[in-house]
mmCIF file of the N, C-alpha and C atoms, coordinates in Angstrom:
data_MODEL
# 
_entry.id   MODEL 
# 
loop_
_atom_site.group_PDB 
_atom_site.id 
_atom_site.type_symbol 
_atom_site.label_atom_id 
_atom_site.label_alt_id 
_atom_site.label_comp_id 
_atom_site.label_asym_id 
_atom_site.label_entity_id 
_atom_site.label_seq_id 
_atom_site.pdbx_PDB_ins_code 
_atom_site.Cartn_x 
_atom_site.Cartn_y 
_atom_site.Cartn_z 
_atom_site.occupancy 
_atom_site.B_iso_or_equiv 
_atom_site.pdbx_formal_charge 
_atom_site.auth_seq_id 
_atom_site.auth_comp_id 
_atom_site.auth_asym_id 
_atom_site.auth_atom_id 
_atom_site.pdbx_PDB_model_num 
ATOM 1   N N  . UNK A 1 1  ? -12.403 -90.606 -63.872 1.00 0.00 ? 1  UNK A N  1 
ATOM 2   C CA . UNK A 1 1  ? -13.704 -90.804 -64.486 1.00 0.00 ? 1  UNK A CA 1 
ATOM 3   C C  . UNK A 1 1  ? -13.770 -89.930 -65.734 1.00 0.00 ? 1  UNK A C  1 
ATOM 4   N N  . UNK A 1 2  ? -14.568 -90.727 -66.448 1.00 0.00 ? 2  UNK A N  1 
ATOM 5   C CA . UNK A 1 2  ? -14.365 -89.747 -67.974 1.00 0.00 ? 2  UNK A CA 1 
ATOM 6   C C  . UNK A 1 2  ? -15.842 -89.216 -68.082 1.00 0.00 ? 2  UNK A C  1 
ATOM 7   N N  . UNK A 1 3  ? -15.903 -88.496 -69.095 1.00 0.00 ? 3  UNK A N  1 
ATOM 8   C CA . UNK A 1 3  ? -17.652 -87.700 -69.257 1.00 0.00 ? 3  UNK A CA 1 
ATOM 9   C C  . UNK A 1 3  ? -18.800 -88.953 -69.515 1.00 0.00 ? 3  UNK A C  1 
ATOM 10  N N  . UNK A 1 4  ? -18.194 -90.046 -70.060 1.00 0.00 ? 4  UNK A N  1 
ATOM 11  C CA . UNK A 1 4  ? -19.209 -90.986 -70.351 1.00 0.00 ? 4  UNK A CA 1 
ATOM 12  C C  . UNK A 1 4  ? -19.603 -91.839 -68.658 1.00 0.00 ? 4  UNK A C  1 
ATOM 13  N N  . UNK A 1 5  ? -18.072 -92.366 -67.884 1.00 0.00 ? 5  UNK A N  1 
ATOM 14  C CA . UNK A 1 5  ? -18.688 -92.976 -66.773 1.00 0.00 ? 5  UNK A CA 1 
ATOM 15  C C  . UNK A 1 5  ? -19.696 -91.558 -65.983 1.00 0.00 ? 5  UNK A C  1 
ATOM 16  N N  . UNK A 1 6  ? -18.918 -90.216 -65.986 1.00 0.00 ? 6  UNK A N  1 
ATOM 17  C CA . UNK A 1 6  ? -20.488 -89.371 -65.311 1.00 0.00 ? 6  UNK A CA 1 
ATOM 18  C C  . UNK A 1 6  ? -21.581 -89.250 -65.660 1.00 0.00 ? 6  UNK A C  1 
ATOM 19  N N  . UNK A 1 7  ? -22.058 -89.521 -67.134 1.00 0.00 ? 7  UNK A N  1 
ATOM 20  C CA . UNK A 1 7  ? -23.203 -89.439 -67.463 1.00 0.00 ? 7  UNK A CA 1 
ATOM 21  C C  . UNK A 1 7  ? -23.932 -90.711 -67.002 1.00 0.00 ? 7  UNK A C  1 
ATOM 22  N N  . UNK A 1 8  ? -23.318 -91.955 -66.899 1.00 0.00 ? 8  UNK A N  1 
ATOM 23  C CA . UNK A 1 8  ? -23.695 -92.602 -66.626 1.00 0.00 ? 8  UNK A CA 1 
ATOM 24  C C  . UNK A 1 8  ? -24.094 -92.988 -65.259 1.00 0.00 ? 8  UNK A C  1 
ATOM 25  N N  . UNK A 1 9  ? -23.165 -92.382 -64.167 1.00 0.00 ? 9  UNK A N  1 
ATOM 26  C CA . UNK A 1 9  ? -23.381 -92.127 -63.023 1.00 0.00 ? 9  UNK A CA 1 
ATOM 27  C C  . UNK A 1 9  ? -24.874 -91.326 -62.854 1.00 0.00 ? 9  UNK A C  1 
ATOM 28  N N  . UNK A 1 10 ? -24.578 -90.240 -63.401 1.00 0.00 ? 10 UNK A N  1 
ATOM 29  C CA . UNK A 1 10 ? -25.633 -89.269 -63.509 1.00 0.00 ? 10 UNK A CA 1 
ATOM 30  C C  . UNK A 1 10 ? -27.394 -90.210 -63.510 1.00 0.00 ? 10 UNK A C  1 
ATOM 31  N N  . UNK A 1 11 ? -27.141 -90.834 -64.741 1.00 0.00 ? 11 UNK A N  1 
ATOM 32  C CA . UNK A 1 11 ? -28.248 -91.098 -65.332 1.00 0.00 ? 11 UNK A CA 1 
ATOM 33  C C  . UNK A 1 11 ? -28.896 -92.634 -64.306 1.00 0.00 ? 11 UNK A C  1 
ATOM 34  N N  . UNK A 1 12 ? -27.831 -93.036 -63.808 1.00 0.00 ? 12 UNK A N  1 
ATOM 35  C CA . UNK A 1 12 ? -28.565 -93.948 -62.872 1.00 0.00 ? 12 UNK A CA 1 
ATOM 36  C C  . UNK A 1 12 ? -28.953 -92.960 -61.335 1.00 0.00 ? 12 UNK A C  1 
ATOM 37  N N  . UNK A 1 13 ? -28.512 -92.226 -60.650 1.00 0.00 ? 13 UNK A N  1 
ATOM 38  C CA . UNK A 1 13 ? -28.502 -91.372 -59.700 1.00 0.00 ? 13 UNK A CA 1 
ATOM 39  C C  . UNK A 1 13 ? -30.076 -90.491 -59.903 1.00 0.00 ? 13 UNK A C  1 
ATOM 40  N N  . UNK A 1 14 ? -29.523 -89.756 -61.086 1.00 0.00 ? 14 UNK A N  1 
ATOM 41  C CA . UNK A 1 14 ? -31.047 -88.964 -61.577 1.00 0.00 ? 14 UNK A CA 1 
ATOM 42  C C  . UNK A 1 14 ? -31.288 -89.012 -62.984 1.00 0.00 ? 14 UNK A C  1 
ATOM 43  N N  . UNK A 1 15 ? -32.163 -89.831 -63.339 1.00 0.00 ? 15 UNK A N  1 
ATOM 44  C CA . UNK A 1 15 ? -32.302 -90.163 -64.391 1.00 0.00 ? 15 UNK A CA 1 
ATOM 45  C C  . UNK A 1 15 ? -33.241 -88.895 -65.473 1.00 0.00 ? 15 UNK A C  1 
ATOM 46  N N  . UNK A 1 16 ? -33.676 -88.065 -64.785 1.00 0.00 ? 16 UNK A N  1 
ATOM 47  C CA . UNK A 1 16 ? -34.445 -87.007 -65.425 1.00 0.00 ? 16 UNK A CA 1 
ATOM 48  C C  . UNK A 1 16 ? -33.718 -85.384 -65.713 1.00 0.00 ? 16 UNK A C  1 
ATOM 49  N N  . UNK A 1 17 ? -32.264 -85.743 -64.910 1.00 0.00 ? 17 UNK A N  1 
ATOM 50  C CA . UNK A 1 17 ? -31.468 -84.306 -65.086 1.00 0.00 ? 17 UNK A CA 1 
ATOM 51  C C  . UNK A 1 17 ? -30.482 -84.670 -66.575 1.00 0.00 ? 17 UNK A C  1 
ATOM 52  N N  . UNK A 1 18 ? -30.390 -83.721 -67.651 1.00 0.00 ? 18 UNK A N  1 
ATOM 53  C CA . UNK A 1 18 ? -29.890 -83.575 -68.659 1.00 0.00 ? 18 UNK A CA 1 
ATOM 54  C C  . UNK A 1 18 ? -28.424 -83.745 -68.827 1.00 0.00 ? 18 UNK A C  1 
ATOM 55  N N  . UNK A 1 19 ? -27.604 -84.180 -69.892 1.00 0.00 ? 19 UNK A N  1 
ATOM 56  C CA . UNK A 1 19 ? -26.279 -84.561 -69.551 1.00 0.00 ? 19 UNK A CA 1 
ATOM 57  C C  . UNK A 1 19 ? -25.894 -83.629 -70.550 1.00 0.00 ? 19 UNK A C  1 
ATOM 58  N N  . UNK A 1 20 ? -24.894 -83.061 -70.689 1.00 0.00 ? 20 UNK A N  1 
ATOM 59  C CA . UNK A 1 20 ? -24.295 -82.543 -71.565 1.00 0.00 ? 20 UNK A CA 1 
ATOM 60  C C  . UNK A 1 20 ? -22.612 -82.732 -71.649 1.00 0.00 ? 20 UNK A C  1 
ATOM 61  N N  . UNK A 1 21 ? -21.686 -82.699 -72.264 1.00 0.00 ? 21 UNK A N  1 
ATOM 62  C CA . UNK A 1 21 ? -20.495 -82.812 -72.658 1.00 0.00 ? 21 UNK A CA 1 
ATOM 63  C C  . UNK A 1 21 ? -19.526 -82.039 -73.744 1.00 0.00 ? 21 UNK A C  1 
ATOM 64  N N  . UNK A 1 22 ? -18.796 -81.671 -73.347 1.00 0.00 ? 22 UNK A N  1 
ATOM 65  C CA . UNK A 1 22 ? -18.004 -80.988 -73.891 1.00 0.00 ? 22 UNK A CA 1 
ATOM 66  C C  . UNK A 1 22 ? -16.415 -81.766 -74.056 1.00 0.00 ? 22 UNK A C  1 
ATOM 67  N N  . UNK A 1 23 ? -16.237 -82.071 -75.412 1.00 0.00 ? 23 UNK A N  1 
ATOM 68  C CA . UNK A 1 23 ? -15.195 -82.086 -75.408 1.00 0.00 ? 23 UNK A CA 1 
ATOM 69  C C  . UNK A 1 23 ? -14.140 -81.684 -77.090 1.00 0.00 ? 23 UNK A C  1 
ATOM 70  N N  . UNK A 1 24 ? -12.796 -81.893 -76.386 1.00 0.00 ? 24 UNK A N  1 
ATOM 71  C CA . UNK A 1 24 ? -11.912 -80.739 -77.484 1.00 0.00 ? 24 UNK A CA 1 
ATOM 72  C C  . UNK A 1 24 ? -11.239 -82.379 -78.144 1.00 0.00 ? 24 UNK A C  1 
ATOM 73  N N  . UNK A 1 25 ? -11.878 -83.658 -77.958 1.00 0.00 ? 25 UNK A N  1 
ATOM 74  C CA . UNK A 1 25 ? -11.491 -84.839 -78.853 1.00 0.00 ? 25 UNK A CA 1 
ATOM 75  C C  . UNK A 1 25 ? -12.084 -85.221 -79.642 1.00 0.00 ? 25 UNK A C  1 
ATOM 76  N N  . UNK A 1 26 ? -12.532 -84.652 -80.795 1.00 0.00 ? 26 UNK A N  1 
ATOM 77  C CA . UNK A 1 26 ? -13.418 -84.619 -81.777 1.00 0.00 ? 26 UNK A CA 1 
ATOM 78  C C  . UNK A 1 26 ? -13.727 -85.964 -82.346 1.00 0.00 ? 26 UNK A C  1 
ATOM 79  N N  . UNK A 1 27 ? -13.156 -86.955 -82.443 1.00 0.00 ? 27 UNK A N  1 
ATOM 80  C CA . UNK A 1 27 ? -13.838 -88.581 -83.003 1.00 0.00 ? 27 UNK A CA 1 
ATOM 81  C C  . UNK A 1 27 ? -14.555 -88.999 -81.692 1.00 0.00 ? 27 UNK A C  1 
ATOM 82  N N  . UNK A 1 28 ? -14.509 -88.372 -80.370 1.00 0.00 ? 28 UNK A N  1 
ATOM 83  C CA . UNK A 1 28 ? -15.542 -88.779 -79.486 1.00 0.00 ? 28 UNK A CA 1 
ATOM 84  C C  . UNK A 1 28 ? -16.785 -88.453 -79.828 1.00 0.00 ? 28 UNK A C  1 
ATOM 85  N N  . UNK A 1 29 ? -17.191 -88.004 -80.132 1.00 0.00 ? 29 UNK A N  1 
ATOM 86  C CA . UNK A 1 29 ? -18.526 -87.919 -80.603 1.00 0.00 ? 29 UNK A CA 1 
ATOM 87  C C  . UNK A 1 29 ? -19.449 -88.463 -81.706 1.00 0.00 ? 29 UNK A C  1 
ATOM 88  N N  . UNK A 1 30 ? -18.656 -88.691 -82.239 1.00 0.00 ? 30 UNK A N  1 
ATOM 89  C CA . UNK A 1 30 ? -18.847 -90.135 -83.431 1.00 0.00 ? 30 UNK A CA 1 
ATOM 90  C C  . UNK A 1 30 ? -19.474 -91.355 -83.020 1.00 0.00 ? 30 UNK A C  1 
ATOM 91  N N  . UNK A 1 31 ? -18.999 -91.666 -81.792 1.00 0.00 ? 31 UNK A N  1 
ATOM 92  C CA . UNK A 1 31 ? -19.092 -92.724 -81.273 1.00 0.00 ? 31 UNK A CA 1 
ATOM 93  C C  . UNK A 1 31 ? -20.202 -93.056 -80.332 1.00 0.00 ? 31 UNK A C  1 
ATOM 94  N N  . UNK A 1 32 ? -20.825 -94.345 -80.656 1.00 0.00 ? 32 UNK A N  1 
ATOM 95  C CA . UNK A 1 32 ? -21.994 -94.767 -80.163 1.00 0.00 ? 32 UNK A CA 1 
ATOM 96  C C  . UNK A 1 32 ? -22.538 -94.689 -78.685 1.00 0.00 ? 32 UNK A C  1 
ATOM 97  N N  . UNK A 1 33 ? -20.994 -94.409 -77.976 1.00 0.00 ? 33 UNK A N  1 
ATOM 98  C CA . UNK A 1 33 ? -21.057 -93.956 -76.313 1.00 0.00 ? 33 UNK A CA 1 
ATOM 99  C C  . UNK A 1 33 ? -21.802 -92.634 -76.330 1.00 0.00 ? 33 UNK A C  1 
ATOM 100 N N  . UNK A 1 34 ? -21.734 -91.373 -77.447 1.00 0.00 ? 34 UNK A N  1 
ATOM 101 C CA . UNK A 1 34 ? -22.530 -90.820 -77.391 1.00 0.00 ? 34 UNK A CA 1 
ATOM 102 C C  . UNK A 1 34 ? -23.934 -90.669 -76.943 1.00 0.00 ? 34 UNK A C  1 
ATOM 103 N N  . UNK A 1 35 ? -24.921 -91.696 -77.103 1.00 0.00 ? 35 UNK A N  1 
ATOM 104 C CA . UNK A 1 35 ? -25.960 -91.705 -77.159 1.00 0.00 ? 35 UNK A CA 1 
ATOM 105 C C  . UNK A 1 35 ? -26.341 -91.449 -75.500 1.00 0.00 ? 35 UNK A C  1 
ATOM 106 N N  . UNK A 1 36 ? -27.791 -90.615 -75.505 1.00 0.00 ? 36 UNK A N  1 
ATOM 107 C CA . UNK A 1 36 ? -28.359 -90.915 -74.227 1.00 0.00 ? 36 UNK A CA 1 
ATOM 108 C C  . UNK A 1 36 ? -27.658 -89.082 -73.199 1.00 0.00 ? 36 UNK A C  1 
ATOM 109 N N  . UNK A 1 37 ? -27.151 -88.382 -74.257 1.00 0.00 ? 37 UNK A N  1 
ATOM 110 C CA . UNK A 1 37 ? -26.623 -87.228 -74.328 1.00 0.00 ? 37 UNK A CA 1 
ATOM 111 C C  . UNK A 1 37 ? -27.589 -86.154 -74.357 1.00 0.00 ? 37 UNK A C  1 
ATOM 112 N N  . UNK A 1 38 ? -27.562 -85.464 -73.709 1.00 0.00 ? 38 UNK A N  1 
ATOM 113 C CA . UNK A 1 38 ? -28.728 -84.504 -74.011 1.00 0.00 ? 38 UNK A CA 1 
ATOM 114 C C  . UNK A 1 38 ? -28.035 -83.167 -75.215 1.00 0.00 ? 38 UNK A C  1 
ATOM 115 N N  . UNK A 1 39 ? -26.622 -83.243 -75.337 1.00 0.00 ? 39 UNK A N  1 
ATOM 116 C CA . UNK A 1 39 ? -25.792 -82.341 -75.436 1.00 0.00 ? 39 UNK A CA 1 
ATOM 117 C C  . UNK A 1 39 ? -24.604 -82.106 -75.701 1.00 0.00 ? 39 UNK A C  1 
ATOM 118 N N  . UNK A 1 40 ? -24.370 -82.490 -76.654 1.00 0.00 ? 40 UNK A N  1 
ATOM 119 C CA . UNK A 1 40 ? -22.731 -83.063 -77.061 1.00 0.00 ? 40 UNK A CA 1 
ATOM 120 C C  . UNK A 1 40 ? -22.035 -81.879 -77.917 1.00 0.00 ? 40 UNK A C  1 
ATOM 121 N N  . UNK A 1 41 ? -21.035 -81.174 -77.441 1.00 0.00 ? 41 UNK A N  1 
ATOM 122 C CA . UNK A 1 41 ? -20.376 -79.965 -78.031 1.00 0.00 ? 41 UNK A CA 1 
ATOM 123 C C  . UNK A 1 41 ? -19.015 -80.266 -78.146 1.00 0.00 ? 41 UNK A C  1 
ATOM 124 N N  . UNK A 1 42 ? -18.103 -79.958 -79.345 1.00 0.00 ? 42 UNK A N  1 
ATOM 125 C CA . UNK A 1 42 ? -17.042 -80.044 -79.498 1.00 0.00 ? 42 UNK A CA 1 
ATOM 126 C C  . UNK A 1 42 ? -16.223 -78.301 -79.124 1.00 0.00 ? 42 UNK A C  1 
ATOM 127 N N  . UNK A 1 43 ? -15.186 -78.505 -78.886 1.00 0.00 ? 43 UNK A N  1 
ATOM 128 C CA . UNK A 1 43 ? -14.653 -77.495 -78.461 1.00 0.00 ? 43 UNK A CA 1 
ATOM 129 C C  . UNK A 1 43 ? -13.308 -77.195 -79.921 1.00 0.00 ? 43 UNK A C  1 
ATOM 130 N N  . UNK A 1 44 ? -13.463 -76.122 -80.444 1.00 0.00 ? 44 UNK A N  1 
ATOM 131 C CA . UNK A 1 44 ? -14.589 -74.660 -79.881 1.00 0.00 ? 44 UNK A CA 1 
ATOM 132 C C  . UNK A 1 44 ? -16.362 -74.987 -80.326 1.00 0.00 ? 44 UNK A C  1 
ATOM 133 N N  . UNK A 1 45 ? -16.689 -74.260 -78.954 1.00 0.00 ? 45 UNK A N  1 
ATOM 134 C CA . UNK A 1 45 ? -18.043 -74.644 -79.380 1.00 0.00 ? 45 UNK A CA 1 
ATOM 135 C C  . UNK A 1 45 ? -18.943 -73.424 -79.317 1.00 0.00 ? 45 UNK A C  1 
ATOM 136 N N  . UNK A 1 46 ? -20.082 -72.866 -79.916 1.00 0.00 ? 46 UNK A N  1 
ATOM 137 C CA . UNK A 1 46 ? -20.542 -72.241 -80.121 1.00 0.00 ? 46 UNK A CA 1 
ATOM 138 C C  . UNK A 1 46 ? -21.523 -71.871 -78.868 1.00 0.00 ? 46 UNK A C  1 
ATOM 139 N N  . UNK A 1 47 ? -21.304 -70.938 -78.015 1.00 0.00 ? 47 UNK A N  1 
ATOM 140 C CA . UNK A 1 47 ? -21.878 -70.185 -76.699 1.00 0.00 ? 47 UNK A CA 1 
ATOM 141 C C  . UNK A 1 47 ? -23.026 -70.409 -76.875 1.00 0.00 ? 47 UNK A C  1 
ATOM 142 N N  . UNK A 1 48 ? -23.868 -69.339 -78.195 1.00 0.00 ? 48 UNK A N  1 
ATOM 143 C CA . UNK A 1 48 ? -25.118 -69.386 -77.911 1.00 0.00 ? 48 UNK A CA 1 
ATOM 144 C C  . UNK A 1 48 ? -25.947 -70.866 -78.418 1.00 0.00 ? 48 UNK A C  1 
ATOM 145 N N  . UNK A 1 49 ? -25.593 -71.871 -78.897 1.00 0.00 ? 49 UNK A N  1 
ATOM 146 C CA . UNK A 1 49 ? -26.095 -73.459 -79.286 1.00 0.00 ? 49 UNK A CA 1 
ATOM 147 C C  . UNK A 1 49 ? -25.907 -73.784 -77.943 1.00 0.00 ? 49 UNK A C  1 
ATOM 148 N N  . UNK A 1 50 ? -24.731 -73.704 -76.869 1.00 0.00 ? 50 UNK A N  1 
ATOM 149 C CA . UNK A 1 50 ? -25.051 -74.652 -75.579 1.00 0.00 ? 50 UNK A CA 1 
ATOM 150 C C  . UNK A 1 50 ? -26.219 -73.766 -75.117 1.00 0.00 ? 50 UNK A C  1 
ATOM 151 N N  . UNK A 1 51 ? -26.131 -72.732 -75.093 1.00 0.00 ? 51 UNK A N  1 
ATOM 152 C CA . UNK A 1 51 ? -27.426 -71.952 -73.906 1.00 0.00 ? 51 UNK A CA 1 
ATOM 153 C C  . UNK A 1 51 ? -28.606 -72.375 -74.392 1.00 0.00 ? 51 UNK A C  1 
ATOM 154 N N  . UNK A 1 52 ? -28.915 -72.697 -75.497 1.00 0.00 ? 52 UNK A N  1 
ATOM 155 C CA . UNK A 1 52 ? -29.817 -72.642 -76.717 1.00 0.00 ? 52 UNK A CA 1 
ATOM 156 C C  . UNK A 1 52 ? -30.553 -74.331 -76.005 1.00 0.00 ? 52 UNK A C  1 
ATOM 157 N N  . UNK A 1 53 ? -29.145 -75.172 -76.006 1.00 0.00 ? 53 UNK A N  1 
ATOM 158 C CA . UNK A 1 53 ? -29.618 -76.800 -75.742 1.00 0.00 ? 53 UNK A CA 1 
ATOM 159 C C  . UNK A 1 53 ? -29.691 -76.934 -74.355 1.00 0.00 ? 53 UNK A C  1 
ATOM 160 N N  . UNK A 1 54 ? -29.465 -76.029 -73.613 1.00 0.00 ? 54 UNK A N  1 
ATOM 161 C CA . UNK A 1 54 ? -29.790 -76.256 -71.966 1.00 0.00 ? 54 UNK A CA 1 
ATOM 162 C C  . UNK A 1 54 ? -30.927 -75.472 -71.622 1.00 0.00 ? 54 UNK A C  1 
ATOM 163 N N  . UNK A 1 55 ? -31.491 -74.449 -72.460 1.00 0.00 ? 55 UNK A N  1 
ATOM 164 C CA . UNK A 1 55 ? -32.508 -73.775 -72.499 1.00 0.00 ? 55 UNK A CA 1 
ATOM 165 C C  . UNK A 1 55 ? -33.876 -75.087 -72.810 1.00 0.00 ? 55 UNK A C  1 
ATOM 166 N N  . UNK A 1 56 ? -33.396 -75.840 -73.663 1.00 0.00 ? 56 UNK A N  1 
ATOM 167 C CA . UNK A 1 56 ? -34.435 -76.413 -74.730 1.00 0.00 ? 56 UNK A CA 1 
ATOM 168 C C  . UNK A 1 56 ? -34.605 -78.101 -73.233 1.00 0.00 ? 56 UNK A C  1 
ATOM 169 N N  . UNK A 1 57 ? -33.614 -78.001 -72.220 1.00 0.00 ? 57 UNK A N  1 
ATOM 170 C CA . UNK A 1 57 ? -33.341 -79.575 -71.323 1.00 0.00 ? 57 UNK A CA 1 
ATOM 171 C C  . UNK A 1 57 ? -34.366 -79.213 -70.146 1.00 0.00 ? 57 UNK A C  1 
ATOM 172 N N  . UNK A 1 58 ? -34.828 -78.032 -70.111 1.00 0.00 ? 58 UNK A N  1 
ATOM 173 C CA . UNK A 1 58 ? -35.192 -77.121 -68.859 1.00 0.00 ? 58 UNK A CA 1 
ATOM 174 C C  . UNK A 1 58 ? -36.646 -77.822 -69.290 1.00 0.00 ? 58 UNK A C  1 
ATOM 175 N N  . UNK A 1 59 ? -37.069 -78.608 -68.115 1.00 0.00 ? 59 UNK A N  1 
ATOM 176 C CA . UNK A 1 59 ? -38.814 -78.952 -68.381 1.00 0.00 ? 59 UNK A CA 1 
ATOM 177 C C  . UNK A 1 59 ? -39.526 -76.992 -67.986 1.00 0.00 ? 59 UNK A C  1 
ATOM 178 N N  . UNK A 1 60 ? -40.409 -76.914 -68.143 1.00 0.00 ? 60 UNK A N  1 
ATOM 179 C CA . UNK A 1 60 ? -41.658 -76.119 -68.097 1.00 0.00 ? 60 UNK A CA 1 
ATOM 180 C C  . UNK A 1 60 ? -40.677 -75.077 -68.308 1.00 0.00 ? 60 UNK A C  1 
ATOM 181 N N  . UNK A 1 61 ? -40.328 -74.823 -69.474 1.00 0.00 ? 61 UNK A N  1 
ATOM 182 C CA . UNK A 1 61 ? -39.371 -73.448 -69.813 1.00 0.00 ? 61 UNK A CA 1 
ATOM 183 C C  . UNK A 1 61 ? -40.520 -72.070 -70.536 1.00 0.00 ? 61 UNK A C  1 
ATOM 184 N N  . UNK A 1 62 ? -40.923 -71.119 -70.004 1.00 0.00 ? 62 UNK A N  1 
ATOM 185 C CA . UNK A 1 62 ? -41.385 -70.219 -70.941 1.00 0.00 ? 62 UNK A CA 1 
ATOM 186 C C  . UNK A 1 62 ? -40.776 -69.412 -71.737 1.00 0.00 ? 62 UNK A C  1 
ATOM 187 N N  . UNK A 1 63 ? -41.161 -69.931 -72.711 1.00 0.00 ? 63 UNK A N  1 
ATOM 188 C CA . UNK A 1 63 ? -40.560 -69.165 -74.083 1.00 0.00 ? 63 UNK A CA 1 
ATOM 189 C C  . UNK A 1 63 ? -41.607 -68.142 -74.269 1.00 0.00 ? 63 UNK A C  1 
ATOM 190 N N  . UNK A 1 64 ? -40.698 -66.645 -74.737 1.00 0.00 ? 64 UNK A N  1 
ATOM 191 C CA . UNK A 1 64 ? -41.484 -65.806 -74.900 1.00 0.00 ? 64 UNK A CA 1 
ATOM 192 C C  . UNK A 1 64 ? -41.063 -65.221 -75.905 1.00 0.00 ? 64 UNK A C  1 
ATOM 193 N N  . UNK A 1 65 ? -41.763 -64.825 -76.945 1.00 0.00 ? 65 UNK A N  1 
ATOM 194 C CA . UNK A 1 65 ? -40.694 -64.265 -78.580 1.00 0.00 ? 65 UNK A CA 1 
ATOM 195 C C  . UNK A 1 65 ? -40.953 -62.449 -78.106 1.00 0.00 ? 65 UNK A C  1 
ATOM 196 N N  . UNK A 1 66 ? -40.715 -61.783 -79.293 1.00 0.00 ? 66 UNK A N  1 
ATOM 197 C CA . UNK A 1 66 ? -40.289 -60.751 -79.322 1.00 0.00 ? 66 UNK A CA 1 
ATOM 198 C C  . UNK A 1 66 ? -42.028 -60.251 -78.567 1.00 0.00 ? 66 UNK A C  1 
ATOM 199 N N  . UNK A 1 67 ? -42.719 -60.409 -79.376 1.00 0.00 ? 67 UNK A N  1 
ATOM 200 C CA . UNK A 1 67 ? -44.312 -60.046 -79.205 1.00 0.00 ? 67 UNK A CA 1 
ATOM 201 C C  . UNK A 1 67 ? -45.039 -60.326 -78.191 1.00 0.00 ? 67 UNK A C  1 
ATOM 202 N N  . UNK A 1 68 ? -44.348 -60.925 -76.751 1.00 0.00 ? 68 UNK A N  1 
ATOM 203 C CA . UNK A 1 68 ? -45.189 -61.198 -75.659 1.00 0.00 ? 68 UNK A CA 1 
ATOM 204 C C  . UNK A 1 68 ? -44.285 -60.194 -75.006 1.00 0.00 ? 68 UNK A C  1 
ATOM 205 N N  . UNK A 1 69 ? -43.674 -59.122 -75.101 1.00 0.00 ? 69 UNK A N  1 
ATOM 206 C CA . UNK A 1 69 ? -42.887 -58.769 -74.505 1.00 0.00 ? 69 UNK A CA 1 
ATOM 207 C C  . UNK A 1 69 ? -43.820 -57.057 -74.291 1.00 0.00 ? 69 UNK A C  1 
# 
């Protein structure tokens, strides 16, 4: 199974949990199978952008900036 049949698995199974993908084949992501992704990272990929986009997939997330602290 490749990342696209799991997302797709995924997305019929639970359609409200976030998909994300990682991969180190860079014209995959180009491509229109993309879509419907919550999260598409090429490898190397930048640590704090995935935490950043799984932070942002999280329903009722409290964000708190420097000043509620």
């Amino acid at each position: 199974m490749d990342g696209f049949e799991l997302r797709d698995l995924v997305k019929r199974a639970r359609p409200e949990l976030p998909v994300f993908l990682i991969t180190g084949r860079h014209e995959i992501a180009d491509q229109d199978r993309a879509q419907g992704i919550s999260g598409f990272f090429r490898k190397p990929f930048d640590a704090q952008a995935l935490l950043a986009a799984v932070g942002d997939a999280l329903p009722n997330r409290k964000v708190e900036d420097d000043h509620d602290r």
